[in-house]
C-alpha positions in Angstrom: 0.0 0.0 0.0 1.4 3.7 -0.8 1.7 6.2 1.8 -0.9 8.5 1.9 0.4 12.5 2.5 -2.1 14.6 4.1 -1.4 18.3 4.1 0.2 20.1 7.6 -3.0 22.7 7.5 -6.1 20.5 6.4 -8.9 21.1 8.8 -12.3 19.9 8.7 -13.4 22.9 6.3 -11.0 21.9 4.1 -11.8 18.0 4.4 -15.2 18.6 3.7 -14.9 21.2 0.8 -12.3 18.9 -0.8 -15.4 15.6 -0.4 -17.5 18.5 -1.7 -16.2 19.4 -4.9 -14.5 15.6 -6.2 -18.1 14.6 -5.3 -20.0 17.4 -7.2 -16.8 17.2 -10.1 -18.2 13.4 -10.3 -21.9 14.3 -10.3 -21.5 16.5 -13.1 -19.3 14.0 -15.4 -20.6 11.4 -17.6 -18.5 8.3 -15.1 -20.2 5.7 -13.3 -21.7 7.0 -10.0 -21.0 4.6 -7.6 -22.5 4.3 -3.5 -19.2 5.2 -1.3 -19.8 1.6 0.0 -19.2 0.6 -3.3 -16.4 2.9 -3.8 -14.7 1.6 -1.1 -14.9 -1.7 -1.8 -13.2 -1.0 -5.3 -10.5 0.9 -4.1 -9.6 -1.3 -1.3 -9.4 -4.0 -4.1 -7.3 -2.2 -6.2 -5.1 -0.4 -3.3 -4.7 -4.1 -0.8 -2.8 -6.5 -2.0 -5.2 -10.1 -3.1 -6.2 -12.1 -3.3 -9.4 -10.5 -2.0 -12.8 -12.9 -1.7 -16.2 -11.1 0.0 -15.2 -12.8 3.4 -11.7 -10.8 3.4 -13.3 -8.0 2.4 -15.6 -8.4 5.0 -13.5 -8.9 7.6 -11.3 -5.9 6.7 -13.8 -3.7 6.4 -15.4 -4.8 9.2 -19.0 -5.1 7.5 -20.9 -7.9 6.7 -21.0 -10.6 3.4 -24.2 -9.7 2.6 -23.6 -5.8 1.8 -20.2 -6.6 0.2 -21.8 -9.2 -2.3 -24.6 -6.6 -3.0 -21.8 -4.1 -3.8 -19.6 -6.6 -5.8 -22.6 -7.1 -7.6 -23.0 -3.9 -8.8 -19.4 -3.1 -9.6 -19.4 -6.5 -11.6 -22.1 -4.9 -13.7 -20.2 -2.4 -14.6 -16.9 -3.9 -15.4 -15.1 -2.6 -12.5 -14.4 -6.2 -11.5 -14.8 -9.7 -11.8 -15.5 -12.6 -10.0 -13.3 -15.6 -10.8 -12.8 -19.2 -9.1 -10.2 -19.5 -6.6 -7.4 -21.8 -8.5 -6.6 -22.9 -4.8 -9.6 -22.9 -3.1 -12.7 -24.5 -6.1 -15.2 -23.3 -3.3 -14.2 -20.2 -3.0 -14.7 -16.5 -5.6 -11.6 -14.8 -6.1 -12.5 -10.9 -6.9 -10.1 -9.8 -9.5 -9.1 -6.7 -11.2 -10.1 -5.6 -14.5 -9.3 -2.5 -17.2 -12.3 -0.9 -16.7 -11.8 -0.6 -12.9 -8.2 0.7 -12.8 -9.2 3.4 -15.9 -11.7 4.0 -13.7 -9.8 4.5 -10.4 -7.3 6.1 -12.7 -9.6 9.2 -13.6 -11.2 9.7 -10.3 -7.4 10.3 -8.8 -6.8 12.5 -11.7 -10.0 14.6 -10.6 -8.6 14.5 -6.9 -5.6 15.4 -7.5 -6.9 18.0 -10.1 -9.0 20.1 -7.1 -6.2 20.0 -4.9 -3.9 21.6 -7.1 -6.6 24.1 -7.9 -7.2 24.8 -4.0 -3.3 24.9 -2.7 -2.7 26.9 -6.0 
């Protein structure tokens, strides 16, 4: 996992204008809108090293199967990641990666790191 840098002078104003605007900036694009449930889910995929199945999300999380499946269900839908057997483990899901996901992922730190830049500047 990368370190994560948070300003010296980043009070709660600034926390919550900063939430503000990357969620209005995703409002008002064309990108999937996704539940922060669901957007945490997908970044801990994609930011935790695997192999990741709904229990281990689960458990790090600290939330139950049932809302983790519903989430994986929808992020399925859109590509964002698959379900695949577990090559060790046939009764287990391994939830894997995919293009879409990390384009995805990709663009949303692009529009974070965007409004910072535009708020230190």
């Amino acid at each position: 996992m990368t370190a994560r840098v948070v300003p010296v002078k980043f009070n709660r104003t600034d926390a919550l204008a900063l939430w503000h605007d990357v969620t209005l900036e995703r409002v008002r694009s064309t990108h999937q809108e996704l539940s922060p449930r669901q957007l945490v889910i997908l970044t801990t995929i994609y930011l935790e090293e695997g192999p990741h199945t709904v229990r281990s999300l689960a458990r790090k999380l600290s939330l139950t199967k049932s809302p983790i499946t519903r989430a994986l269900d929808r992020l399925e839908s859109e590509r964002l990641v698959r379900r695949c057997d577990d090559p060790v483990d046939k009764r287990s899901v391994v939830i894997e990666r995919t293009a879409s996901g990390t384009h995805f992922l990709s663009d949303f730190a692009d529009q974070i790191r965007d409004i910072v830049k535009t708020r230190v500047a």
